[in-house]
C-alpha positions in Angstrom: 3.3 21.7 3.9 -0.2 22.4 2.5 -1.5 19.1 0.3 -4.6 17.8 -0.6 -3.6 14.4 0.9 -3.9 12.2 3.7 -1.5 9.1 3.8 -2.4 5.1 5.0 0.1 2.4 5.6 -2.0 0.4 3.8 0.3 -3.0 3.0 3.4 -4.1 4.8 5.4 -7.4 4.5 9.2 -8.4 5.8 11.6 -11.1 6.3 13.5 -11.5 9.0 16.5 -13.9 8.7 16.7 -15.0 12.8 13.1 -14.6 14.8 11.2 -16.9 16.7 7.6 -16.8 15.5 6.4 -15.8 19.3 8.3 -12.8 19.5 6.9 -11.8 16.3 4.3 -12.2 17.2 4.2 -10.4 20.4 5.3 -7.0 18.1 3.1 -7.2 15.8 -0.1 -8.1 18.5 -3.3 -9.6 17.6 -4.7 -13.2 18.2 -2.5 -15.4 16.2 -3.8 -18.8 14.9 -1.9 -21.8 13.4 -3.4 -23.4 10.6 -2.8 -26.4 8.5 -0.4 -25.9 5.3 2.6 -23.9 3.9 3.0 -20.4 2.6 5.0 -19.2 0.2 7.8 -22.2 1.0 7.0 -21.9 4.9 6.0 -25.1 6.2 4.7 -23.6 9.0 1.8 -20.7 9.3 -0.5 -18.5 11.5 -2.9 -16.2 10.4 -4.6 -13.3 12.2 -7.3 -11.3 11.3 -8.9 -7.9 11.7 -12.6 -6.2 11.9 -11.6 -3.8 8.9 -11.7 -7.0 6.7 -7.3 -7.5 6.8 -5.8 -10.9 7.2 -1.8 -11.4 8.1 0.2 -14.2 7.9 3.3 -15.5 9.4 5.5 -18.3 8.1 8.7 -20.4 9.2 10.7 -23.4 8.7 11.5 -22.3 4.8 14.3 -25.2 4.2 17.2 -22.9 2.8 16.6 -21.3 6.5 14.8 -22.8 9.7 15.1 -19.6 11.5 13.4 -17.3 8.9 10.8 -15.8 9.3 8.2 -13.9 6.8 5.3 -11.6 7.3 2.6 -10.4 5.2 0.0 -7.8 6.3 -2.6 -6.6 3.8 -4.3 -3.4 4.3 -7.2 -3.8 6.0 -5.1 -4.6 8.9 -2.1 -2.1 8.8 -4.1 0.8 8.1 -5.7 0.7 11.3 -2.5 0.7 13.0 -1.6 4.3 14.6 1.9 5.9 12.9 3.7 4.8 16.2 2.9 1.5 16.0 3.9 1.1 12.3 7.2 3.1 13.0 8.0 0.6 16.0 7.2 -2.4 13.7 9.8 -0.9 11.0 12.8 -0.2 13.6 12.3 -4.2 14.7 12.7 -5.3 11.4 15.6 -3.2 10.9 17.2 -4.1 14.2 16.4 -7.5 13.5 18.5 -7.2 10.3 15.5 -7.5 8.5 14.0 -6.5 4.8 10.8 -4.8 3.9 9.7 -7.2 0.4 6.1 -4.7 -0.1 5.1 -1.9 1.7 2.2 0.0 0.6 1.3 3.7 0.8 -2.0 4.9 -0.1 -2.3 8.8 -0.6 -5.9 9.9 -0.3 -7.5 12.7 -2.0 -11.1 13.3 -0.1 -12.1 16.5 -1.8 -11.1 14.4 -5.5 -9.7 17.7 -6.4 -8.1 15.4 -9.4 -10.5 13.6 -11.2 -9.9 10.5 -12.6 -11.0 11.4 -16.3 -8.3 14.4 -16.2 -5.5 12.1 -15.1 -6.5 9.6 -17.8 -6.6 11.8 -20.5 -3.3 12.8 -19.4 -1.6 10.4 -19.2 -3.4 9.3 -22.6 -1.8 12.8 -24.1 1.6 12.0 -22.9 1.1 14.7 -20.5 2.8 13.1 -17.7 6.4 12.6 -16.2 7.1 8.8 -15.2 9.6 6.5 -15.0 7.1 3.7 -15.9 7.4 2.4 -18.8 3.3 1.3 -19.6 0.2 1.8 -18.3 -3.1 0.5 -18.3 -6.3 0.7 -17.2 -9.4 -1.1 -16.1 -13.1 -0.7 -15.5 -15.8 -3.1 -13.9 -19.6 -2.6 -13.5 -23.3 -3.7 -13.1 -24.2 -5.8 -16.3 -27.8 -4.9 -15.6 -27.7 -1.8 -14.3 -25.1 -0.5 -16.3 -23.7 1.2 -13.4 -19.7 1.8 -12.8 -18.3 0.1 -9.6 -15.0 1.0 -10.4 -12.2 1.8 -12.3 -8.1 1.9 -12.3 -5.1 3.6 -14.0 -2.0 2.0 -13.3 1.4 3.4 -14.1 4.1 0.6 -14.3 4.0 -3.1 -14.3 3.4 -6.0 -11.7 7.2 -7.0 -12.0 9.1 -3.3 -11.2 9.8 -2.3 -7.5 7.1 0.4 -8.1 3.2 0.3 -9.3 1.2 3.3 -8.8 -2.6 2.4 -8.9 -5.0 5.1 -9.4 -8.4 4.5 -8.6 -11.7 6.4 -7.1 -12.2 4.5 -3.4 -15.6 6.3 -3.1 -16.9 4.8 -5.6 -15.6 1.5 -4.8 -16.6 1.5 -1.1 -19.9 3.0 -2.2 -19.9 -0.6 -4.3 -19.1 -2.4 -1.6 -22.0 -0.5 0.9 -19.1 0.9 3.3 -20.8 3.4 5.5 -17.9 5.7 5.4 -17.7 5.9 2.0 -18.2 9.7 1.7 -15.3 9.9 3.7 -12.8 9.0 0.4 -11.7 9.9 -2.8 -9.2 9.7 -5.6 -6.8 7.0 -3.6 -3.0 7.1 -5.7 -1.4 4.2 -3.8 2.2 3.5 -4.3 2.9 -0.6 -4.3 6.9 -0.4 -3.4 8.5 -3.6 -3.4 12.1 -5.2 -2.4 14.7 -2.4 -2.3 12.3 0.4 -3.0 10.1 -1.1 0.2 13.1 -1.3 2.0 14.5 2.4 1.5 11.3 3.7 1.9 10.4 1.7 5.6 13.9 3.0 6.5 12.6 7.0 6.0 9.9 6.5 7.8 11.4 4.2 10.8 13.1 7.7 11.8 11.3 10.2 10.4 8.3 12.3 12.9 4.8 10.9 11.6 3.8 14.6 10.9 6.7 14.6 8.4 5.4 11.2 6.6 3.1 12.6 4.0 5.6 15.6 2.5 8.1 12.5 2.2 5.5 10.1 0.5 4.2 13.0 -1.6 7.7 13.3 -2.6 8.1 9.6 -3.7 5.1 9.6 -5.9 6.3 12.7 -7.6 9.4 10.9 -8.2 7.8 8.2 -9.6 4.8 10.6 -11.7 4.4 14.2 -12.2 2.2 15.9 -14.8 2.3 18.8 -16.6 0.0 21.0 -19.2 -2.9 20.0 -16.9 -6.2 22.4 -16.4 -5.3 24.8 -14.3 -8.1 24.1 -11.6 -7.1 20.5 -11.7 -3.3 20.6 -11.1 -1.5 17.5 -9.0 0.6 20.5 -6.9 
């Protein structure tokens, strides 16, 4: 399948109803620290860290159950895992009778042959197919320079099982002085949450890694598709 895309794991979190923290642990890798307080209920919490600026946590001892345990990975961490170590992760938490609560996939387009103007205006003309109900966007800049450092469509709310964020990571890795910043794009980045998360992890648990992207690609078509677009600009 010819696309303009390349696809990043770029969040992933799971709970696990029976797991000791140390065998978690040893699957997911990295130095582990405990620290002082709860998270999210669970009294008790490591933390580990990554060069690519990604922190993950790890919690247990919720009271409804001792044995539980969560995980919460944010980007800069999982996106620097390779496919197989992201598929191996997923098949333990479904082994382990787990349940994926986010899981993030972030669809780059590096030649941005989508602007971000074109998709705004049509979405703006009611141009587009969606099951989201709203949209939005946002914009941030330099007060004195009156430069852009960045700026985000969003198709769907905070609350549904899927938010699609549109947003130019050139320029915001260009804002943040990333020396690889040429290397991006128009990012479209599919936040999936509970059941969607789930269904989705399950996919690509099984599924070859060279077959990940045409299913993603599918997904965010499923949740936005546009039509009566330039015809040098076109999603497909």
């Amino acid at each position: 399948m010819s696309s303009p895309f390349t696809l990043t794991i770029d969040w992933l979190a799971f709970t696990i109803p029976t797991a000791s923290s140390r065998e978690t642990m040893e699957v997911l890798e990295g130095d582990w620290t405990k620290v002082k307080g709860g998270f999210r209920g669970y009294r008790f919490v490591w933390i580990t860290t990554s060069t690519g600026r990604g922190i993950g946590k790890l919690g247990t001892g919720v009271d409804r159950n001792p044995g539980e345990v969560h995980v919460d990975l944010s980007g800069g961490l999982v996106a620097q895992w390779p496919p197989e170590k992201v598929r191996a992760v997923l098949q333990w938490v479904l082994n382990k009778h787990g349940h994926l609560t986010r899981l993030d996939c972030a669809l780059d387009d590096r030649a941005s042959s989508v602007s971000l103007t074109t998709i705004k205006d049509a979405v703006a003309a009611g141009q587009c197919v969606t099951r989201a109900k709203c949209w939005q966007k946002t914009w941030s800049g330099l007060i004195h320079e009156g430069t852009s450092t960045g700026e985000t469509v969003y198709l769907g709310s905070r609350q549904s099982q899927t938010l699609l964020r549109i947003y130019d990571k050139r320029l915001q890795m260009q804002a943040q002085e990333r020396l690889d910043w040429q290397d991006y794009g128009i990012r479209w980045e599919l936040e999936l949450k509970q059941d969607r998360a789930q269904l989705c992890g399950q996919m690509l648990s099984y599924l070859e890694d060279t077959l990940w992207l045409e299913y993603i690609v599918g997904v965010l078509r499923s949740h936005v598709d546009f039509r009566d677009t330039q015809r040098d600009e076109q999603l497909s």
